[in-house]
N, CA, C and O atoms as a printed pandas DataFrame, in Angstrom:
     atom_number atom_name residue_name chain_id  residue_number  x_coord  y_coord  z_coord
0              1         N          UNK        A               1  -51.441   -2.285   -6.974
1              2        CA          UNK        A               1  -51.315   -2.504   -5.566
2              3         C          UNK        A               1  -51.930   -3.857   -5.202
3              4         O          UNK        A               1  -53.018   -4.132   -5.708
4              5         N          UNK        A               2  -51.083   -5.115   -4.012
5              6        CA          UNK        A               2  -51.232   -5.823   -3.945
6              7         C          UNK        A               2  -52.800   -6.036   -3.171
7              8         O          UNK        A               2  -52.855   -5.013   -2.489
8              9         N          UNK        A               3  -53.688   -6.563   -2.992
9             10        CA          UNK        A               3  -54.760   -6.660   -2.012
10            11         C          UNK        A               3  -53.912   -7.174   -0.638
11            12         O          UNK        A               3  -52.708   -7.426   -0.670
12            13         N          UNK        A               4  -54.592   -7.263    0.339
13            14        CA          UNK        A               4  -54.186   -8.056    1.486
14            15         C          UNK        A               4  -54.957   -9.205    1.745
15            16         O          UNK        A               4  -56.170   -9.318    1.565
16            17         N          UNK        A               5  -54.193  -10.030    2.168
17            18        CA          UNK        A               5  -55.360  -11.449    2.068
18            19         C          UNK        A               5  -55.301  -11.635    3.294
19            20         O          UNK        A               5  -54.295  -11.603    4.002
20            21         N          UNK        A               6  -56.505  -11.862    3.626
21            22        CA          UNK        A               6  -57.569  -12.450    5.511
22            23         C          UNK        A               6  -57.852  -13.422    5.186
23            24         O          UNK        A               6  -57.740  -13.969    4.089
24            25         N          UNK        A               7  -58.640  -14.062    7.000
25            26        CA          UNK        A               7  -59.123  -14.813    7.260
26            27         C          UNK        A               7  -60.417  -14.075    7.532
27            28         O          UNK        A               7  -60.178  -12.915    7.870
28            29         N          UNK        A               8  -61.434  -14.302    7.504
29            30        CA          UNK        A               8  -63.424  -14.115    7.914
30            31         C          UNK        A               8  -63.513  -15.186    8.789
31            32         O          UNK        A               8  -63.210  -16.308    8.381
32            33         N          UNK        A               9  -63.946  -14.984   10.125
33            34        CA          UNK        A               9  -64.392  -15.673   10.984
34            35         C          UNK        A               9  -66.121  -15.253   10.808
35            36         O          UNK        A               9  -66.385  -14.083   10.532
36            37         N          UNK        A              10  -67.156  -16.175   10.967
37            38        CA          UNK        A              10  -68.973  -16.095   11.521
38            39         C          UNK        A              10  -68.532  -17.218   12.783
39            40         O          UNK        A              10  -67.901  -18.274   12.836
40            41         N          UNK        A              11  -69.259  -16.326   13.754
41            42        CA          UNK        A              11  -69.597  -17.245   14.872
42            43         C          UNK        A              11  -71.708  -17.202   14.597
43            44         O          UNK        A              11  -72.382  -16.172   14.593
44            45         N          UNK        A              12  -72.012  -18.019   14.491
45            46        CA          UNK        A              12  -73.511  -18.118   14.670
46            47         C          UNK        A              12  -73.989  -18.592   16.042
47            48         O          UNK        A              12  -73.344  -19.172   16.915
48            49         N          UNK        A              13  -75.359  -18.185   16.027
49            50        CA          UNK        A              13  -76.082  -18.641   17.419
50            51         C          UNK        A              13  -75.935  -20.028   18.251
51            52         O          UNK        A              13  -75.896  -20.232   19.464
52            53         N          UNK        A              14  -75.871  -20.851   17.203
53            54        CA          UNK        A              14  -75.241  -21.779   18.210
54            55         C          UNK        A              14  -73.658  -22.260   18.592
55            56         O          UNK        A              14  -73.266  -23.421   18.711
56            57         N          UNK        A              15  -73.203  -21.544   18.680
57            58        CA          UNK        A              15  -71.949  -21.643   18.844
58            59         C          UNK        A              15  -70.701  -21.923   17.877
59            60         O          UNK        A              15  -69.551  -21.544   18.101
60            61         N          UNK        A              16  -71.214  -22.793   16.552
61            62        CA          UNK        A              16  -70.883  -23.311   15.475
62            63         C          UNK        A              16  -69.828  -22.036   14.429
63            64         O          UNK        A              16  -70.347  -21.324   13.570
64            65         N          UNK        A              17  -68.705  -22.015   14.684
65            66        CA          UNK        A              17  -67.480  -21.085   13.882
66            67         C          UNK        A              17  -67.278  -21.785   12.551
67            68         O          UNK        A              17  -67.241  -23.008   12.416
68            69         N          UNK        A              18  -67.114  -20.625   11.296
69            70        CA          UNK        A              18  -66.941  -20.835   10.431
70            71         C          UNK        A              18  -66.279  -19.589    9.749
71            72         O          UNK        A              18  -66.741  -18.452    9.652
72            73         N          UNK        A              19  -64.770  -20.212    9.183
73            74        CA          UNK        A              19  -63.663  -19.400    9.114
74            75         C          UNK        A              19  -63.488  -19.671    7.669
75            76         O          UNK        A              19  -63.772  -20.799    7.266
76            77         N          UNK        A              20  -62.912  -18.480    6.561
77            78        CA          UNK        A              20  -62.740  -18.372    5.171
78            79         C          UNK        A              20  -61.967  -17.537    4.788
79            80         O          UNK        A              20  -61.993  -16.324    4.993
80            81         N          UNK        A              21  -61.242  -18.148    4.213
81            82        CA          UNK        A              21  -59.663  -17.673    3.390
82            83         C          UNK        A              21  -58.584  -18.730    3.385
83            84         O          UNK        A              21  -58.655  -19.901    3.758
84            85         N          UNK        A              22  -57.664  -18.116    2.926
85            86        CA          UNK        A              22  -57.392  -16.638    2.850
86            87         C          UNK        A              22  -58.066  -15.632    1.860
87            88         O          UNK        A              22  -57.707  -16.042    0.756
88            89         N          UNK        A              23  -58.721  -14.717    1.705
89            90        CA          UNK        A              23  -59.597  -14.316    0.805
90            91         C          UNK        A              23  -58.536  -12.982    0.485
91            92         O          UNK        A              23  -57.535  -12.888    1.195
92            93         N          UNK        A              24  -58.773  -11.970   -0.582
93            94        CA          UNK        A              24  -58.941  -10.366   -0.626
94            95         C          UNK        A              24  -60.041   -9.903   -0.989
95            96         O          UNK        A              24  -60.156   -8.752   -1.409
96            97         N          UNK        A              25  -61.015  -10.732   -0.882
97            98        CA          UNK        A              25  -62.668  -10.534   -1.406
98            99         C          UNK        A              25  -63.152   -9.314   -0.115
99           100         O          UNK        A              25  -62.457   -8.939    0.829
100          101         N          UNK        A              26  -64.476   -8.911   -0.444
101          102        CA          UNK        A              26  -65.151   -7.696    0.738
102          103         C          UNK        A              26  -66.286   -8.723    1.115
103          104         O          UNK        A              26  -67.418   -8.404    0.753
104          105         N          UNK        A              27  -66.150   -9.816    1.739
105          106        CA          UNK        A              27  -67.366  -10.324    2.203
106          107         C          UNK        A              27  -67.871   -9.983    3.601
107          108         O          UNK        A              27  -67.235  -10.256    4.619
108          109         N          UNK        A              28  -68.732   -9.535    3.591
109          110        CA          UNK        A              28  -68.857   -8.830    5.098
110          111         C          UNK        A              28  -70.263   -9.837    5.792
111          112         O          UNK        A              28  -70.537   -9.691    6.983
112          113         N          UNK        A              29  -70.933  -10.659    5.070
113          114        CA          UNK        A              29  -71.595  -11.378    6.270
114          115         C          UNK        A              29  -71.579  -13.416    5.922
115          116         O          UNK        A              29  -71.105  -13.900    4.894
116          117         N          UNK        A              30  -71.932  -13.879    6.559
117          118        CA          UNK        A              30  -72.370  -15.337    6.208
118          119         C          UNK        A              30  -73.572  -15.778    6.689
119          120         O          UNK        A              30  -74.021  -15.544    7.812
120          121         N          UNK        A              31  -74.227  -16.597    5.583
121          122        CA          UNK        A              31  -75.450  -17.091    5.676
122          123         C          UNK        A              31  -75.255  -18.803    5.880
123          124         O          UNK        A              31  -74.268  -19.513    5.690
124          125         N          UNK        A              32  -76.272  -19.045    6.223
125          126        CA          UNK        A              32  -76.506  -20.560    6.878
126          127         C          UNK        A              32  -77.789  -21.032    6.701
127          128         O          UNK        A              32  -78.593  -20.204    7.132
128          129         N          UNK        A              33  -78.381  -22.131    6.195
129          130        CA          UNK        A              33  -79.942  -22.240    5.885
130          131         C          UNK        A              33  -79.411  -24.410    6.599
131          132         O          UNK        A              33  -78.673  -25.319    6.219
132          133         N          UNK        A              34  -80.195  -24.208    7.500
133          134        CA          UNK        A              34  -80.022  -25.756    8.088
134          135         C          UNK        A              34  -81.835  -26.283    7.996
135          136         O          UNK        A              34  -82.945  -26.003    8.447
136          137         N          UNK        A              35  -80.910  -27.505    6.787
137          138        CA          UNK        A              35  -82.684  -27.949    6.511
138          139         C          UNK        A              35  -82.866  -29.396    7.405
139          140         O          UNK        A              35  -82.016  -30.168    7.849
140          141         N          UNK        A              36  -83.757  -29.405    7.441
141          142        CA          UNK        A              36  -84.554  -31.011    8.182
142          143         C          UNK        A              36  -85.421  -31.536    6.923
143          144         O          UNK        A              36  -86.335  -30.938    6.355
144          145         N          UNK        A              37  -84.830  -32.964    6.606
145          146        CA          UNK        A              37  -85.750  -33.540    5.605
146          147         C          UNK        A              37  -86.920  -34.446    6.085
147          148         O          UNK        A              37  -86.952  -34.918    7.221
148          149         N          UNK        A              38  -87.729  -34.625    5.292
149          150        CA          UNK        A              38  -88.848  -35.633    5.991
150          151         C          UNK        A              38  -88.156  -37.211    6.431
151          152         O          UNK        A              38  -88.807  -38.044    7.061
152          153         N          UNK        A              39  -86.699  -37.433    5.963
153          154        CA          UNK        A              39  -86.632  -38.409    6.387
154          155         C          UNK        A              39  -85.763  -38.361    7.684
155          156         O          UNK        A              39  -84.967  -39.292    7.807
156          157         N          UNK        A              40  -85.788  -37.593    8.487
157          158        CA          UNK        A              40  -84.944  -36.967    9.933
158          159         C          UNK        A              40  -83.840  -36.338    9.142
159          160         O          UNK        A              40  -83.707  -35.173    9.519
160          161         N          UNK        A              41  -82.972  -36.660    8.166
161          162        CA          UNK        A              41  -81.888  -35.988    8.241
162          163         C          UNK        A              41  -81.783  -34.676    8.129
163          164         O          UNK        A              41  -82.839  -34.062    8.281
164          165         N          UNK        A              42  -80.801  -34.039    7.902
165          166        CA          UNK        A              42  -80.281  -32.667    7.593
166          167         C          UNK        A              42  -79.374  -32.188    6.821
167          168         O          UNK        A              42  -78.357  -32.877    6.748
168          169         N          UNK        A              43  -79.401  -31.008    6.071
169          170        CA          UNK        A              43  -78.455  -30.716    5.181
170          171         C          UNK        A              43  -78.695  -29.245    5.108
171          172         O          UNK        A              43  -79.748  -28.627    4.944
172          173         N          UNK        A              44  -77.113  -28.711    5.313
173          174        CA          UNK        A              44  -76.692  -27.614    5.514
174          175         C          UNK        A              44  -76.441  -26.593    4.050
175          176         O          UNK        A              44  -75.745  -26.945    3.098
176          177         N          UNK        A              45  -76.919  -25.751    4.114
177          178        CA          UNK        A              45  -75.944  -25.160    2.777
178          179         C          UNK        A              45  -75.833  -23.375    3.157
179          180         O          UNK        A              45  -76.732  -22.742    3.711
180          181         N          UNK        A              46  -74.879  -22.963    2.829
181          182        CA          UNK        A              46  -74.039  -21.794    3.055
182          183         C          UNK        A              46  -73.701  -20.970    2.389
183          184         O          UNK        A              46  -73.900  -21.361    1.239
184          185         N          UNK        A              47  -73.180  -19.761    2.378
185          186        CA          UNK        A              47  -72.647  -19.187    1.626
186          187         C          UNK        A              47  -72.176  -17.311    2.160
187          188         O          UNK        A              47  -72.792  -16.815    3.103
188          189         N          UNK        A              48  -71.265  -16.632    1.552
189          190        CA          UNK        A              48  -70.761  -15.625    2.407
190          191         C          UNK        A              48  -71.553  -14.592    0.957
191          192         O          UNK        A              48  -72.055  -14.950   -0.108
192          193         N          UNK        A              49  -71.307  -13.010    1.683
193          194        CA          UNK        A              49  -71.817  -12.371    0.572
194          195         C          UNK        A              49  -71.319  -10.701    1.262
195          196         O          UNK        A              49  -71.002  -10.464    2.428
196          197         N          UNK        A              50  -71.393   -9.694    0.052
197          198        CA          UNK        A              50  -70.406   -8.328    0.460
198          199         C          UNK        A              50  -71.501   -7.458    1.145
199          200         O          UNK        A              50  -71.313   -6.242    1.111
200          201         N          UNK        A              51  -72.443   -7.850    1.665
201          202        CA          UNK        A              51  -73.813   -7.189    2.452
202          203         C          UNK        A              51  -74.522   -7.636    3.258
203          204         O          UNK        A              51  -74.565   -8.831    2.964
204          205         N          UNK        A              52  -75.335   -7.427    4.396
205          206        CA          UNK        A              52  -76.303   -7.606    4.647
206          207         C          UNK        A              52  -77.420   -7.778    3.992
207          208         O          UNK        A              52  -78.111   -8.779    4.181
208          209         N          UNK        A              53  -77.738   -6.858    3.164
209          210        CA          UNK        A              53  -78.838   -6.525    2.026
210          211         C          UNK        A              53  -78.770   -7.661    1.745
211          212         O          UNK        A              53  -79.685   -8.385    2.137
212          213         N          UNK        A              54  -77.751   -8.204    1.024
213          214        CA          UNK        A              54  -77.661   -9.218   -0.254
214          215         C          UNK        A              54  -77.672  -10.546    0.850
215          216         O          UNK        A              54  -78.605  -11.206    0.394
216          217         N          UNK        A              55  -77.323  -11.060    1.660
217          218        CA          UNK        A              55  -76.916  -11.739    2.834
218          219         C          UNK        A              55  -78.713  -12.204    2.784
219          220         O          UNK        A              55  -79.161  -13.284    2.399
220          221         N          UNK        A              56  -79.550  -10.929    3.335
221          222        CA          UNK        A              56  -81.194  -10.966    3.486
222          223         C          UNK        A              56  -81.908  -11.384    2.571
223          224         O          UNK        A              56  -82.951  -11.946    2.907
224          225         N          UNK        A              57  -81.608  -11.258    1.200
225          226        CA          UNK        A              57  -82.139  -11.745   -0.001
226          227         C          UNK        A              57  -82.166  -13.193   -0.366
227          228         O          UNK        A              57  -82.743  -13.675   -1.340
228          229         N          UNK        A              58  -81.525  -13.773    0.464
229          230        CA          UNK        A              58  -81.336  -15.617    0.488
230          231         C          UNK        A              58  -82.339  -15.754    0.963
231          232         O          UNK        A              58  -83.037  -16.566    0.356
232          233         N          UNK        A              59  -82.980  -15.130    2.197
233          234        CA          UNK        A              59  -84.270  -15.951    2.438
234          235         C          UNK        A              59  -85.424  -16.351    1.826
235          236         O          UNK        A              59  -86.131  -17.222    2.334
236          237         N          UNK        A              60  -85.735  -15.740    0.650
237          238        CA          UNK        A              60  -86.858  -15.999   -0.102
238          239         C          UNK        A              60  -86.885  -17.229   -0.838
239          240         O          UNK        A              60  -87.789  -18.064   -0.818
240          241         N          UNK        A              61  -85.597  -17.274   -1.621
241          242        CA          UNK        A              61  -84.815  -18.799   -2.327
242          243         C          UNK        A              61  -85.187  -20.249   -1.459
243          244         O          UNK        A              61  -85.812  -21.253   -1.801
244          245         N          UNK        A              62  -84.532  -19.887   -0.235
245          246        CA          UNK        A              62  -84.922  -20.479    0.580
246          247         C          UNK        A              62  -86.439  -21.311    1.196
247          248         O          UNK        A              62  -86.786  -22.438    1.548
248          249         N          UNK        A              63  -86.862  -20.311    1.090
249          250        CA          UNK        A              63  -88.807  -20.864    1.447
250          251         C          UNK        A              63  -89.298  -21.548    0.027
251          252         O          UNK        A              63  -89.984  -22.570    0.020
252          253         N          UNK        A              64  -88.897  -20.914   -1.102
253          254        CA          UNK        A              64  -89.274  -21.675   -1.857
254          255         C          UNK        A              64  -88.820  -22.909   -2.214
255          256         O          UNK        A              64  -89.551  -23.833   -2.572
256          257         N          UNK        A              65  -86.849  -22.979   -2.069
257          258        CA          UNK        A              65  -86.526  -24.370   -1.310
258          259         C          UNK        A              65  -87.365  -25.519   -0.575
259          260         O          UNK        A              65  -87.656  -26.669   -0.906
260          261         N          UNK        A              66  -87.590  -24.871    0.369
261          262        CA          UNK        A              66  -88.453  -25.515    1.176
262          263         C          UNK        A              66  -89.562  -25.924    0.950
263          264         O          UNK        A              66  -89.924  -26.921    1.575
264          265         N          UNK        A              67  -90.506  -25.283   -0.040
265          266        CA          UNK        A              67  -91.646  -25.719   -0.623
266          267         C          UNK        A              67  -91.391  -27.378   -1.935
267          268         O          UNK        A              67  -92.013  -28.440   -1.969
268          269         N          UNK        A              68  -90.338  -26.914   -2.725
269          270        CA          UNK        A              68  -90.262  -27.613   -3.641
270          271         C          UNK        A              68  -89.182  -28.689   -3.525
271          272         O          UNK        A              68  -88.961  -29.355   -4.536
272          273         N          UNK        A              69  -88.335  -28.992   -2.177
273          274        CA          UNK        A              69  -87.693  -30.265   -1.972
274          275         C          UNK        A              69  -88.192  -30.734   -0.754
275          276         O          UNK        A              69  -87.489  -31.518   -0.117
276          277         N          UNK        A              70  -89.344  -30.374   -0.288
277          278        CA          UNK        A              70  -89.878  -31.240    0.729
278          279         C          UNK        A              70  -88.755  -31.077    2.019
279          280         O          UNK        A              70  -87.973  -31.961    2.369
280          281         N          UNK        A              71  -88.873  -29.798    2.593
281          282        CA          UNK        A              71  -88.152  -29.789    4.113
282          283         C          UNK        A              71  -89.383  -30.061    4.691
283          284         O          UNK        A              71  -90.422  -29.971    4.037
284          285         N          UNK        A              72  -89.351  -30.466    6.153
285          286        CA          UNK        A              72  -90.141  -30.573    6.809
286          287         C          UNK        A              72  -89.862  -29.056    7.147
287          288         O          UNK        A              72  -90.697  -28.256    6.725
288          289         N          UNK        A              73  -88.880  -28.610    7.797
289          290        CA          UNK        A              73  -88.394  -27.283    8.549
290          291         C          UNK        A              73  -86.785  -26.728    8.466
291          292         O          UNK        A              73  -85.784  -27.439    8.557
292          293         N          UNK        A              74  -86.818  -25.535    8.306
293          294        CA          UNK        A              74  -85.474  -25.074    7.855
294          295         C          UNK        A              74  -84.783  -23.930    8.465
295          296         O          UNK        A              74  -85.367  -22.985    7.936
296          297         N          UNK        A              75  -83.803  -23.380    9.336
297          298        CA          UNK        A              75  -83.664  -22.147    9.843
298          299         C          UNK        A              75  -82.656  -21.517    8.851
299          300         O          UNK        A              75  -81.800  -22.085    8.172
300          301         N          UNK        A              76  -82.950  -20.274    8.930
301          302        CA          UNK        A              76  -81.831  -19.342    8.143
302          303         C          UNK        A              76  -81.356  -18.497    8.578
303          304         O          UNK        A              76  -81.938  -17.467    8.916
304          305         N          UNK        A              77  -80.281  -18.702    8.670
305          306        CA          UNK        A              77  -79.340  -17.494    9.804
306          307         C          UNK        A              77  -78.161  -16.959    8.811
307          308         O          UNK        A              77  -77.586  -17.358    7.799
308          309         N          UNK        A              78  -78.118  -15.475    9.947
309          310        CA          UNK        A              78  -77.121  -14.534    9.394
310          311         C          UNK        A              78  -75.702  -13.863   10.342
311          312         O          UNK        A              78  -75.532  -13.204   11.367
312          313         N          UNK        A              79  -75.091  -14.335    9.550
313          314        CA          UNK        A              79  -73.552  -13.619   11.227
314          315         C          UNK        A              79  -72.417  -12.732   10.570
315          316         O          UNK        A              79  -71.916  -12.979    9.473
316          317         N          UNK        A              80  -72.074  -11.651   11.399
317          318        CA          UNK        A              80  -71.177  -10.793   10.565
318          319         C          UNK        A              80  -70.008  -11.644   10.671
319          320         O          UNK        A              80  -69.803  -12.465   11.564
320          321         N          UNK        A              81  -69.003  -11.289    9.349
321          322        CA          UNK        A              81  -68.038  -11.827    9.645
322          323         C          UNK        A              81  -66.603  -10.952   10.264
323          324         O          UNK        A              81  -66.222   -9.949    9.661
324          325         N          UNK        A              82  -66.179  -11.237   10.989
325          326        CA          UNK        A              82  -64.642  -10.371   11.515
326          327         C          UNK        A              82  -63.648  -10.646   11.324
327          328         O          UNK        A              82  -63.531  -11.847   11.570
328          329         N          UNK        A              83  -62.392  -10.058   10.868
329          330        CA          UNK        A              83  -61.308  -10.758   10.440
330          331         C          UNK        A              83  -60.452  -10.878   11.441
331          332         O          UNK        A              83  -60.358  -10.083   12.376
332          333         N          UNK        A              84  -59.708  -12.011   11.261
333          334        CA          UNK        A              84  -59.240  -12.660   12.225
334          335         C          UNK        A              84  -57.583  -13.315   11.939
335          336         O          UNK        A              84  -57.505  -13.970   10.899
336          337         N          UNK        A              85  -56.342  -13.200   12.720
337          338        CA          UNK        A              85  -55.152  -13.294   12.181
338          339         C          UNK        A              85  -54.978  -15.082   11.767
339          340         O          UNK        A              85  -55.346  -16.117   12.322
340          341         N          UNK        A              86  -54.221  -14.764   10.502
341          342        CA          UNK        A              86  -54.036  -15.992   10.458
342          343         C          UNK        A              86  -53.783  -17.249   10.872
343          344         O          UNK        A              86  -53.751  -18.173   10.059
């Protein structure tokens, strides 16, 4: 039997949409970790995952990220994703 292939929409807190597929994967949330470097800039990195649970488990990676490439400050956010017509 064929899968069906979607689109995953995350809308996050700041307004910022981020759409993926066409997939037949079970990804049910997206993560977002927005770093600030000591030299002003910023750099984003992402990723989708089939849980919350597992979604929550990025944050630890993360702080230690943060310890060992020198963020000044970093937020880590989580958004369900909903599927959405092509």
């Amino acid at each position: 039997m064929k899968k069906k292939r979607r689109y995953l929409t995350a809308t996050m807190p700041d307004g910022y949409v981020k759409t993926i597929g066409p997939t037949t994967d079970t990804f049910t949330h997206y993560w977002r970790i927005v770093a600030e470097l000591e030299n002003g800039k910023t750099e984003v990195f992402w990723g989708h995952t089939r849980s919350l649970a597992e979604a929550r488990r990025k944050r630890a990676p993360a702080a230690e990220a943060a310890r060992s490439r020198g963020w000044t400050h970093f937020t880590f956010e989580i958004a369900e994703l909903t599927e959405t017509p092509a």
